[in-house]
C-alpha positions, 0 to 999 in steps of 0.5 A, a space after each residue: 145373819 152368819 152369826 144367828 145361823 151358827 148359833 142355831 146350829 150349836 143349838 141344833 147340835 146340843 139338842 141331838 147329843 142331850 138327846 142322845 144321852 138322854 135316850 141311852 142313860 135316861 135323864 137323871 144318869 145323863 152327863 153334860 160331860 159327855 154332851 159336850 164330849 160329843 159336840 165339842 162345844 164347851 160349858 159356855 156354849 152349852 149354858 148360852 142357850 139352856 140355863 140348866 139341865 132340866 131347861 136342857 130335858 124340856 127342850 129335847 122334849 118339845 123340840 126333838 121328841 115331838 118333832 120326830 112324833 110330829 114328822 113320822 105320825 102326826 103331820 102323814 096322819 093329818 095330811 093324810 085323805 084317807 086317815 084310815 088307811 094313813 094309820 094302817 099304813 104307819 102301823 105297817 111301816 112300824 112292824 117292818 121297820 124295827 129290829 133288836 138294837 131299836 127296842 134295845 133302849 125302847 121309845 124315848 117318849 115312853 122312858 122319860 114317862 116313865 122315869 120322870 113323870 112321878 117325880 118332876 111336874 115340868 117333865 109331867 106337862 111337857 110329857 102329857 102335852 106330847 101325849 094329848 097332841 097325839 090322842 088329838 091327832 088321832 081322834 080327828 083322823 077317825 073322825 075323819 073317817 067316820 065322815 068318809 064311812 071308812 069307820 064304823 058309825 057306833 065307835 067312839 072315836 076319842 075313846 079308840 084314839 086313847 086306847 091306840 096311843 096307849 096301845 102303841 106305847 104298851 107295846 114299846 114298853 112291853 117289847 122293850 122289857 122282853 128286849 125283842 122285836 118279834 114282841 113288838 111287831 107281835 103288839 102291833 099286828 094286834 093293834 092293826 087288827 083293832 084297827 081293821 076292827 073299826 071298819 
């Protein structure tokens, strides 16, 4: 059993250093070398649980890219009573909570889309997977307030949930490029106001 929870941890721990680099180099640049650097585990270690790089990508990909999207707005919008004021209220803690050194390397999501998306069909359905399950989550929940007449009956829900994921990630990419957190939470207040639209 100890055995089984220390390999889980060398695995947990490759994962957050790839992710790392990842986020900081982005894919292609990223170095093994320096994964390991950081963890202090060797090439054996590394291999014994990701066959490759590219095994090593998707993995950061499902596991700690989506279990942060997942943690931080998924799961609070699908708990959520109230989705409305749920996704209001994500949307607020986003403009309060960013500053410089975040949209210094942007949303990792958003970079490996854009890096990896035209040249890698693995990264591309993995990616695009991440991408569906958000537009899914947010589409239930207006729908879900539609029920509750928290938003307007004309408005078509999975139309809007397209436009705010692609909204929200616009942002990042925009933001990111003009490297300034006023841009992003500028972005945003617009995005609420769409929002507050729907009512």
């Amino acid at each position: 059993m100890e055995l089984v929870h220390v390999s889980d941890e060398t695995r947990s721990r490759l994962l957050q250093a790839a992710f790392a680099e990842i986020y900081r180099q982005g894919f292609q640049a990223a170095g093994l070398a320096a994964i390991l650097h950081d963890t202090g585990f060797t090439k054996g270690a590394l291999y014994h649980h990701f066959p490759s790089k590219h095994a090593l990508g998707l993995a950061v990909i499902d596991e700690v890219i989506q279990g942060r999207l997942a943690e931080n707005i998924f799961r609070p919008l699908e708990a959520a009573e109230d989705p409305y004021e749920a996704l209001l209220t994500l949307l607020d803690q986003r403009v309060r909570g960013v500053d410089d050194e975040t949209i210094k390397w942007g949303c990792p999501l958003n970079n490996l889309v854009q890096e990896m998306s035209p040249i890698d069909p693995d990264f591309r359905e993995h990616l695009s997977a991440i991408l569906a399950r958000w537009q899914d989550v947010m589409h239930a929940a207006l729908a879900k307030a539609q029920a509750q007449g928290r938003v307007r009956a004309d408005v078509d829900c999975e139309a809007a949930s397209l436009f705010l994921v692609a909204a929200w990630e616009g942002c990042w990419g925009i933001a990111k490029s003009r490297q300034s957190a006023a841009v992003f939470r500028q972005c945003l207040r617009e995005l609420q106001d769409y929002v507050h639209g729907l009512a």
